[in-house]
PyMOL Python script that loads the backbone (N, CA, C, O; Angstrom):
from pymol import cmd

cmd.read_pdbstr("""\
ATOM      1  N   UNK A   1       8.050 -15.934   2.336  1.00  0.00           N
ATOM      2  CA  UNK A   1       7.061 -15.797   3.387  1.00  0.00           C
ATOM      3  C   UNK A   1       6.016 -14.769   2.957  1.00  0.00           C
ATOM      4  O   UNK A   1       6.372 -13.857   2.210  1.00  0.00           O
ATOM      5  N   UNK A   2       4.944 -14.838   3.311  1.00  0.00           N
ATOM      6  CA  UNK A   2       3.428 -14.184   3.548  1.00  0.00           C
ATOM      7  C   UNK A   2       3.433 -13.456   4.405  1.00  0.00           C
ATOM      8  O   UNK A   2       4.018 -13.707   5.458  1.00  0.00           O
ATOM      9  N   UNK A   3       2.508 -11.893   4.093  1.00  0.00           N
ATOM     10  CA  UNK A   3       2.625 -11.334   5.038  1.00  0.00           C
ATOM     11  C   UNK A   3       0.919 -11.050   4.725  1.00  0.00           C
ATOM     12  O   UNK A   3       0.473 -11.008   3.579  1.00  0.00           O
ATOM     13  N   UNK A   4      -0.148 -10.820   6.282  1.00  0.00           N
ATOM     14  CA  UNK A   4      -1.445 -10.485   5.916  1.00  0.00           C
ATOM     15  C   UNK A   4      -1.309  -9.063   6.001  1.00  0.00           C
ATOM     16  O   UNK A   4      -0.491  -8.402   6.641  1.00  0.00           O
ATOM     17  N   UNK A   5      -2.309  -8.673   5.199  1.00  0.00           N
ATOM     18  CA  UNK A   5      -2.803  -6.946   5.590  1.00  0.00           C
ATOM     19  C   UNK A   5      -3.430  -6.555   6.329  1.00  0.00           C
ATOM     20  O   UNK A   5      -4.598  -6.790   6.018  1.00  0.00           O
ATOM     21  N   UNK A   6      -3.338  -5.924   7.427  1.00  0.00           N
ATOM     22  CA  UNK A   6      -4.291  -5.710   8.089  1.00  0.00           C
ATOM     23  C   UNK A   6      -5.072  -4.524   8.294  1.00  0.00           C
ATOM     24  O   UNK A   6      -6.077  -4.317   8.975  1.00  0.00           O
ATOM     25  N   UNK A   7      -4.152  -3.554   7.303  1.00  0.00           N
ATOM     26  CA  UNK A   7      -5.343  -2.431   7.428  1.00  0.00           C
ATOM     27  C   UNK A   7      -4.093  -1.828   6.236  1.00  0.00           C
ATOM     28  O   UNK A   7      -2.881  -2.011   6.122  1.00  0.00           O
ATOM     29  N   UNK A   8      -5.250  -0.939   5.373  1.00  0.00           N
ATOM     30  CA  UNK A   8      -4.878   0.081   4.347  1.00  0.00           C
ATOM     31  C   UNK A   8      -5.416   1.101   3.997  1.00  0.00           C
ATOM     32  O   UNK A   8      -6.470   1.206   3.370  1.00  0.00           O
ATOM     33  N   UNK A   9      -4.791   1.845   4.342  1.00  0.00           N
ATOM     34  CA  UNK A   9      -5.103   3.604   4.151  1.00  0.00           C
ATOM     35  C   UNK A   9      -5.209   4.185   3.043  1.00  0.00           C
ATOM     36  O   UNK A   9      -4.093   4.513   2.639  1.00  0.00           O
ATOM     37  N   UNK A  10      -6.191   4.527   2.215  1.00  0.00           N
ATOM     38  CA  UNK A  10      -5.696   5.446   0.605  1.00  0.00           C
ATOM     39  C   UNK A  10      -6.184   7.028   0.661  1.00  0.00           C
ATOM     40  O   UNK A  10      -7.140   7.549   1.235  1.00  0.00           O
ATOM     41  N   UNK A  11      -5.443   7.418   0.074  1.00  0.00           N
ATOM     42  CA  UNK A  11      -5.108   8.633   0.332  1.00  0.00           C
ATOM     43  C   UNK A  11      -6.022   9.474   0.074  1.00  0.00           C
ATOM     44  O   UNK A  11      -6.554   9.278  -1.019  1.00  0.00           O
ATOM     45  N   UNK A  12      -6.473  10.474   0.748  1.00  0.00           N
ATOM     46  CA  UNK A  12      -7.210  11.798   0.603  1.00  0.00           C
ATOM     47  C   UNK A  12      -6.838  13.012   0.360  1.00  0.00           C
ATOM     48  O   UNK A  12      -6.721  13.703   1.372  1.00  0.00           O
ATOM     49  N   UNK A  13      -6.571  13.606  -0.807  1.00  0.00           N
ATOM     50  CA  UNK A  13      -5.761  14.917  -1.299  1.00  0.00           C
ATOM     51  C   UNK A  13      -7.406  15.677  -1.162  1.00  0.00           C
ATOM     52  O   UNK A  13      -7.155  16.866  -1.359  1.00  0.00           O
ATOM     53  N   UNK A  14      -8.672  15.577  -0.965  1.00  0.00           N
ATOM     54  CA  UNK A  14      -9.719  16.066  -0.802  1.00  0.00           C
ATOM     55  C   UNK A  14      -9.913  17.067  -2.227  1.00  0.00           C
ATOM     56  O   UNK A  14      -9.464  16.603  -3.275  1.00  0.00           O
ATOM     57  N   UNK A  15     -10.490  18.248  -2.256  1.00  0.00           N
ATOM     58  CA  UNK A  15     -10.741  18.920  -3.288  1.00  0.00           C
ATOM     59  C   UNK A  15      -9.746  19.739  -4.277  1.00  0.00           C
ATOM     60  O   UNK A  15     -10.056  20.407  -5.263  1.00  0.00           O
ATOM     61  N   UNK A  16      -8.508  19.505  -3.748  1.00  0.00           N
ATOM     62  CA  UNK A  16      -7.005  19.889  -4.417  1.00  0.00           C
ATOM     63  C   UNK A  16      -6.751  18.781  -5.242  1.00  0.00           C
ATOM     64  O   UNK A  16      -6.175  18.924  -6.320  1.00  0.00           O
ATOM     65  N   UNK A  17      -7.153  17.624  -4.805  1.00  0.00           N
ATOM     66  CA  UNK A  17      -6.555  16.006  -5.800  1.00  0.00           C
ATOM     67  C   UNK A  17      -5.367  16.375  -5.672  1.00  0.00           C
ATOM     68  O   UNK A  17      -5.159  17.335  -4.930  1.00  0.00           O
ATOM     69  N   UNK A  18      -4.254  15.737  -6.346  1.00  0.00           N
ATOM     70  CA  UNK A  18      -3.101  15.468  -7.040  1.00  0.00           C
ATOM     71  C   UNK A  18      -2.448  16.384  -7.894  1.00  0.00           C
ATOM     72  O   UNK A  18      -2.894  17.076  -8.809  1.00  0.00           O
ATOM     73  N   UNK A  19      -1.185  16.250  -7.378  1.00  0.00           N
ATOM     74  CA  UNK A  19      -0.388  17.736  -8.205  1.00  0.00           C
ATOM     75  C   UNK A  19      -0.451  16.356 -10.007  1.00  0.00           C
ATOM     76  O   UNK A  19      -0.774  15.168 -10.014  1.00  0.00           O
ATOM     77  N   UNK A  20      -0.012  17.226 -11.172  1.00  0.00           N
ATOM     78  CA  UNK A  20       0.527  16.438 -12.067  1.00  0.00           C
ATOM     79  C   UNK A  20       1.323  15.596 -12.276  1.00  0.00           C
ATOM     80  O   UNK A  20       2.514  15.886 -12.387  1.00  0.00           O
ATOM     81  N   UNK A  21       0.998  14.688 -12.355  1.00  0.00           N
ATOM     82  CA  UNK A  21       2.196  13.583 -12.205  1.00  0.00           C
ATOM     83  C   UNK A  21       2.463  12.973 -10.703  1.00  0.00           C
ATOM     84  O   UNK A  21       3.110  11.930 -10.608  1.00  0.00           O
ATOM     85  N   UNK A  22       2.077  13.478  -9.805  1.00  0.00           N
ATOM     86  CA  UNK A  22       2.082  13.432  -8.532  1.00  0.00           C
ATOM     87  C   UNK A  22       1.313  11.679  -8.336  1.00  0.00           C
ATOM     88  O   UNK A  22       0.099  11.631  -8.531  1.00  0.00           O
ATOM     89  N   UNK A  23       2.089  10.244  -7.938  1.00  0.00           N
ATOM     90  CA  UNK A  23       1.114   9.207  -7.722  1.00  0.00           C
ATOM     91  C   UNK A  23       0.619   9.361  -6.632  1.00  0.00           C
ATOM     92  O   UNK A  23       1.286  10.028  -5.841  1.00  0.00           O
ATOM     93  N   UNK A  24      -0.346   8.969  -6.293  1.00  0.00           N
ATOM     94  CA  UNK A  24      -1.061   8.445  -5.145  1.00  0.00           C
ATOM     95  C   UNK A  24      -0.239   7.367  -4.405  1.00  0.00           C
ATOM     96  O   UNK A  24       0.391   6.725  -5.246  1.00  0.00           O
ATOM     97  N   UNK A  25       0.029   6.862  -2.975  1.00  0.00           N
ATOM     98  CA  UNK A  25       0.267   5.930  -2.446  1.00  0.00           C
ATOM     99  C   UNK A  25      -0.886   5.922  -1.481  1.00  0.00           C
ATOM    100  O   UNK A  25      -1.557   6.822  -0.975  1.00  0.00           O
ATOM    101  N   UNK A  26      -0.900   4.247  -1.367  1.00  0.00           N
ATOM    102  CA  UNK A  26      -1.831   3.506  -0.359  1.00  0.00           C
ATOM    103  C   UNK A  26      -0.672   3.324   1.118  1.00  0.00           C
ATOM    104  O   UNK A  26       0.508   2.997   0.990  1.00  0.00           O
ATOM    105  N   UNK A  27      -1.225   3.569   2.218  1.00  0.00           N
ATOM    106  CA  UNK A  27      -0.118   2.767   3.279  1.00  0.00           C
ATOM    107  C   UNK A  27      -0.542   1.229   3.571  1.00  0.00           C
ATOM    108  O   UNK A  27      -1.606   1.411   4.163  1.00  0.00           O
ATOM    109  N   UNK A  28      -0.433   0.397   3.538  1.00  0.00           N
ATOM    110  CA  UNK A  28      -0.510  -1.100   4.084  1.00  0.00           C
ATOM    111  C   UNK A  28       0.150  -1.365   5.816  1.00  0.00           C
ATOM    112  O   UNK A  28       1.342  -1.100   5.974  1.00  0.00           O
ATOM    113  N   UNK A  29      -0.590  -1.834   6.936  1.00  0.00           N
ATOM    114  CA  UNK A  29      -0.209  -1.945   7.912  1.00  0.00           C
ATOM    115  C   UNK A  29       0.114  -3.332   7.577  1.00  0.00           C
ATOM    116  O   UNK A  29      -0.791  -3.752   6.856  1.00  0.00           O
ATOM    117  N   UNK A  30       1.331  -4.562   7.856  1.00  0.00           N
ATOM    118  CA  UNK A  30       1.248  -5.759   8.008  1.00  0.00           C
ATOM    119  C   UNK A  30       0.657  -6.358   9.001  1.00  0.00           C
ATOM    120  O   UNK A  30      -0.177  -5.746   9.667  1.00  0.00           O
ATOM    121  N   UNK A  31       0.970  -7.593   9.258  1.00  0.00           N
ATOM    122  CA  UNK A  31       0.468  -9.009  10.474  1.00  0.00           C
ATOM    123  C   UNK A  31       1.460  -8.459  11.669  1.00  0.00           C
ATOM    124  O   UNK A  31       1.225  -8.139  12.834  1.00  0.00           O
ATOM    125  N   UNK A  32       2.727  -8.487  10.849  1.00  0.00           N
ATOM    126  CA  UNK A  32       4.125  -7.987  11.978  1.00  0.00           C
ATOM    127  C   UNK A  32       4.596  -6.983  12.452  1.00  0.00           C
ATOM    128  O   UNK A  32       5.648  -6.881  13.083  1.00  0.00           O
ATOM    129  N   UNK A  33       3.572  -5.882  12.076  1.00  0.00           N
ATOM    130  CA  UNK A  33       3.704  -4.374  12.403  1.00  0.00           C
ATOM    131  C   UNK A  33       4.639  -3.499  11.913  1.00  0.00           C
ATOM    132  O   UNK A  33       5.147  -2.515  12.450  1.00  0.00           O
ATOM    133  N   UNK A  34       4.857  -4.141  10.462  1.00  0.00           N
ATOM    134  CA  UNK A  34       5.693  -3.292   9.689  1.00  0.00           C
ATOM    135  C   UNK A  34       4.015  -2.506   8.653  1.00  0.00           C
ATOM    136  O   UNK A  34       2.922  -2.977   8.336  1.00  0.00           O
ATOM    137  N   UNK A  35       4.849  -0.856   8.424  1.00  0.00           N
ATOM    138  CA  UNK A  35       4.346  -0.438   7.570  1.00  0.00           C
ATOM    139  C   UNK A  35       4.857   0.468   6.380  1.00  0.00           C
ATOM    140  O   UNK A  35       5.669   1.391   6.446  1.00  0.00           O
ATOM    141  N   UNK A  36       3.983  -0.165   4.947  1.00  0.00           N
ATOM    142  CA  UNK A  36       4.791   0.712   4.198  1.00  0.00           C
ATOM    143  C   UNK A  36       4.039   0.927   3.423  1.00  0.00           C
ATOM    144  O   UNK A  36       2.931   0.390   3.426  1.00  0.00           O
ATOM    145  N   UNK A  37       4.583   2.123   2.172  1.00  0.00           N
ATOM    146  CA  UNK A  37       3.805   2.853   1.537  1.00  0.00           C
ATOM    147  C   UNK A  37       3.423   2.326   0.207  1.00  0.00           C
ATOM    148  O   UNK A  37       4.550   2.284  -0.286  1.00  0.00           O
ATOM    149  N   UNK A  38       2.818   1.993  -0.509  1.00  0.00           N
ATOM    150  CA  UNK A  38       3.090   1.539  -2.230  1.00  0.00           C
ATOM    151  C   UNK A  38       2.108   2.177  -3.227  1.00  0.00           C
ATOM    152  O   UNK A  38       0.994   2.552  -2.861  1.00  0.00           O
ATOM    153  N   UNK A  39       2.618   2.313  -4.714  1.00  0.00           N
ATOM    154  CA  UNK A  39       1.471   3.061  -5.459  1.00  0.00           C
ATOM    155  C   UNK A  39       0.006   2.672  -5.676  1.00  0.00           C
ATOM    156  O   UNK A  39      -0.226   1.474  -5.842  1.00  0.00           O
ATOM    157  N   UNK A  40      -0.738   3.310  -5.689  1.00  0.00           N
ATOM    158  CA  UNK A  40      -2.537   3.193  -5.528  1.00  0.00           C
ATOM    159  C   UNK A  40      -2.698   2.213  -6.464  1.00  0.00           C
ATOM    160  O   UNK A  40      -3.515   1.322  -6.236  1.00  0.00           O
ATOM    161  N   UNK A  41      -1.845   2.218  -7.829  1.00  0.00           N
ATOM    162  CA  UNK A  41      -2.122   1.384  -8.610  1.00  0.00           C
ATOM    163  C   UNK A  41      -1.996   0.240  -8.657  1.00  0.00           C
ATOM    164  O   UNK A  41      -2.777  -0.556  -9.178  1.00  0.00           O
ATOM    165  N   UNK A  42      -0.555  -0.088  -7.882  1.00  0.00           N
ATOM    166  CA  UNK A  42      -0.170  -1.399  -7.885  1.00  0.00           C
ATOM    167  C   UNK A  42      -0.274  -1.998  -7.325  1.00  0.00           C
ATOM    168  O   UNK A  42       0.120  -3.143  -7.548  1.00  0.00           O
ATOM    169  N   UNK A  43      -1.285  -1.414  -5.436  1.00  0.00           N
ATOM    170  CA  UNK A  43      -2.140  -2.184  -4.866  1.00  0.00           C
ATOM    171  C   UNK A  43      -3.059  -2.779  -5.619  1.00  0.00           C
ATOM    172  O   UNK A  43      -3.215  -3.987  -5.443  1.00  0.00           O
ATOM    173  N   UNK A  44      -4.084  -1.915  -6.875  1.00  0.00           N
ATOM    174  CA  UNK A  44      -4.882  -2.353  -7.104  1.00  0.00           C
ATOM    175  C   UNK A  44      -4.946  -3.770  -7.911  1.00  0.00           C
ATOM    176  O   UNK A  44      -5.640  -4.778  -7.781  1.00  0.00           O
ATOM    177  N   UNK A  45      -3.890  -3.377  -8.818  1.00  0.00           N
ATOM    178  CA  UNK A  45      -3.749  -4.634  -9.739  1.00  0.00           C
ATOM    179  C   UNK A  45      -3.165  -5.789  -8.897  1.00  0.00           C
ATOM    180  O   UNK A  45      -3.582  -6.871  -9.311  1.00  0.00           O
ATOM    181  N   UNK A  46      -2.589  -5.861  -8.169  1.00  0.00           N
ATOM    182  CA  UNK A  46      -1.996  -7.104  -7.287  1.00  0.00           C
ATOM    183  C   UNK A  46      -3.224  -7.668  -6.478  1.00  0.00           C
ATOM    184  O   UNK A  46      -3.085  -8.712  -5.842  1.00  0.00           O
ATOM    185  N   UNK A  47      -4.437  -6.988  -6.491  1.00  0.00           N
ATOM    186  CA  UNK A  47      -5.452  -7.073  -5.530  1.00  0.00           C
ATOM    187  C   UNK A  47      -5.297  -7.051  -4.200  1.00  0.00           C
ATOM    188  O   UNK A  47      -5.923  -7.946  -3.633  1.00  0.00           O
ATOM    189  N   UNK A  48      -4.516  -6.152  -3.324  1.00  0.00           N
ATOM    190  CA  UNK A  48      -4.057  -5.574  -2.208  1.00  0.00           C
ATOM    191  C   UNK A  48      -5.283  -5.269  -1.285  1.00  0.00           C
ATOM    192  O   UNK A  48      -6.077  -4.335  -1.394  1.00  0.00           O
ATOM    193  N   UNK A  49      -5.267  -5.839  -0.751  1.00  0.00           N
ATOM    194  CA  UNK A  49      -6.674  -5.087   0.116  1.00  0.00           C
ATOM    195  C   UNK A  49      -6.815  -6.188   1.793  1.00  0.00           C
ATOM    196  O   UNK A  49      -6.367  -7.333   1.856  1.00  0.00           O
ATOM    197  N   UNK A  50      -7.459  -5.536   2.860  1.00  0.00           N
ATOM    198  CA  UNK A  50      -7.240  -5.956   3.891  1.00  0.00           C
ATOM    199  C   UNK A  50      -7.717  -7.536   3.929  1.00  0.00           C
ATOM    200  O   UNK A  50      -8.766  -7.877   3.382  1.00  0.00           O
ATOM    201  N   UNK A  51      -6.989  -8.333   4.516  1.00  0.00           N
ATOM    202  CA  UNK A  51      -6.948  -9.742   4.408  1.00  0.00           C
ATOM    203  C   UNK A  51      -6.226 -10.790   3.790  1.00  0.00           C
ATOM    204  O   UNK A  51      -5.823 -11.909   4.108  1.00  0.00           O
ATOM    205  N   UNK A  52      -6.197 -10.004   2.734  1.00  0.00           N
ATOM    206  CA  UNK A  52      -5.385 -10.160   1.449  1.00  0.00           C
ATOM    207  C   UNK A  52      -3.144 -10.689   1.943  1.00  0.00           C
ATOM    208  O   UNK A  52      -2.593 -10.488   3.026  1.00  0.00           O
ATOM    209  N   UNK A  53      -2.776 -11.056   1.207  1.00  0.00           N
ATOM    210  CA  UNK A  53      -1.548 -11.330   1.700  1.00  0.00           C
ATOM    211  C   UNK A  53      -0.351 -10.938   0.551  1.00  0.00           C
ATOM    212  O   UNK A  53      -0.394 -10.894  -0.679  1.00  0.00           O
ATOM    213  N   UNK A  54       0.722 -10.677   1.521  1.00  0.00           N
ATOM    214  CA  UNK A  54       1.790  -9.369   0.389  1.00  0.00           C
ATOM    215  C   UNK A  54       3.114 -10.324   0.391  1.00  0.00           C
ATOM    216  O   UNK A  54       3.554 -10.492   1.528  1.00  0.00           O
ATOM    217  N   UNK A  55       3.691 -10.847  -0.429  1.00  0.00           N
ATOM    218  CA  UNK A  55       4.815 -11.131  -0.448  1.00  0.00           C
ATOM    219  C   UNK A  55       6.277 -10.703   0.309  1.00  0.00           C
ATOM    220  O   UNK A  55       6.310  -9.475   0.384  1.00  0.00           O
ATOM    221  N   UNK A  56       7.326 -11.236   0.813  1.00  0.00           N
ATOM    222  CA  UNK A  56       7.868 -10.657   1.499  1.00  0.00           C
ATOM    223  C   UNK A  56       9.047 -10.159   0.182  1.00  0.00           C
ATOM    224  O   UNK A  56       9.724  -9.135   0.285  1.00  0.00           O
ATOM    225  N   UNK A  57       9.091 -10.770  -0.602  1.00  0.00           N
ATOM    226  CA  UNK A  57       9.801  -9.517  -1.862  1.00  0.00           C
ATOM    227  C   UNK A  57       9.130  -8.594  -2.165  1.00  0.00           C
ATOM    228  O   UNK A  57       9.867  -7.942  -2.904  1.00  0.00           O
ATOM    229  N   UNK A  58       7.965  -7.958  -2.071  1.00  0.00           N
ATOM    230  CA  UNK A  58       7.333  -6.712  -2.308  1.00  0.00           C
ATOM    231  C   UNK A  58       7.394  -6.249  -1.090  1.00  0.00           C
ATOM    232  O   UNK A  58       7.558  -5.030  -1.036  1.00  0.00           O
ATOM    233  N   UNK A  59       7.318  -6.800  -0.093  1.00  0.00           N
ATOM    234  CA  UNK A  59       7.897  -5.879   1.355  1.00  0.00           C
ATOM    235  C   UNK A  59       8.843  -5.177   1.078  1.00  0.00           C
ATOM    236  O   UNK A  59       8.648  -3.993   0.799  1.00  0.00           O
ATOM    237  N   UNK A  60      10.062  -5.696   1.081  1.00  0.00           N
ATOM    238  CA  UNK A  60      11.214  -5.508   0.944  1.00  0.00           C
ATOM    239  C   UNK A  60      11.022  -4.557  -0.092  1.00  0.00           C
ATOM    240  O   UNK A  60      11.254  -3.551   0.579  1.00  0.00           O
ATOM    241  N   UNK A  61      10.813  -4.198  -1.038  1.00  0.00           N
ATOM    242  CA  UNK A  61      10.680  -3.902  -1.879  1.00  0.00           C
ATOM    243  C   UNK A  61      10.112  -2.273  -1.711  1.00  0.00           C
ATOM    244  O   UNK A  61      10.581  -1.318  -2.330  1.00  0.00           O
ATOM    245  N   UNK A  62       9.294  -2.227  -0.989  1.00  0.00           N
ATOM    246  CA  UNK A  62       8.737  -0.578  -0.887  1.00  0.00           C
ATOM    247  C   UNK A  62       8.992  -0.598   1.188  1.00  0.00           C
ATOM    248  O   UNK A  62       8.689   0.322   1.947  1.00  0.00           O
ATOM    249  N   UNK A  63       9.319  -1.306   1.389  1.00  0.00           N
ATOM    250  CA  UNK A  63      10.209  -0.543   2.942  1.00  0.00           C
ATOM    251  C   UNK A  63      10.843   0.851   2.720  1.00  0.00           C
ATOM    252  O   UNK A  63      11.413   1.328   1.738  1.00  0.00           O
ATOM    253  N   UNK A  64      10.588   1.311   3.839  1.00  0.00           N
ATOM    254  CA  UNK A  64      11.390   2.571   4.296  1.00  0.00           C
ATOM    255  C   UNK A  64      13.343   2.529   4.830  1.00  0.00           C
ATOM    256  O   UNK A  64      13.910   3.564   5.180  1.00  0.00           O
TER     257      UNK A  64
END
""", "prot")
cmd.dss("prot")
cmd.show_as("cartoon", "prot")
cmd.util.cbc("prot")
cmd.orient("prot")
């Protein structure tokens, strides 16, 4: 099953940025009102972005 995005948050560490090594996570709100967290990167490369649709093994996958 498909899940849509409906809204995604990326993160603002503002003028501190990122400790070393520290990733970034994006939050993803779903269609079904689950939300979860995943790395900045691997939104990007999957092309993650609102509208867009998330697998329910990558759900599962970065759930809380």
């Amino acid at each position: 099953m498909q899940h849509k995005i409906i809204s995604l948050i990326e993160p603002d560490n503002g003028c501190e940025g990122f400790l070393p090594g520290e990733e970034p996570m994006v939050t993803l709100t779903l269609d079904d009102g689950r939300v979860i967290k995943v790395p900045d990167t691997l939104a990007y490369s999957k092309n993650w972005d609102v509208g867009m649709y998330i697998s329910d093994d990558d759900v599962i996958r970065f759930s809380e």
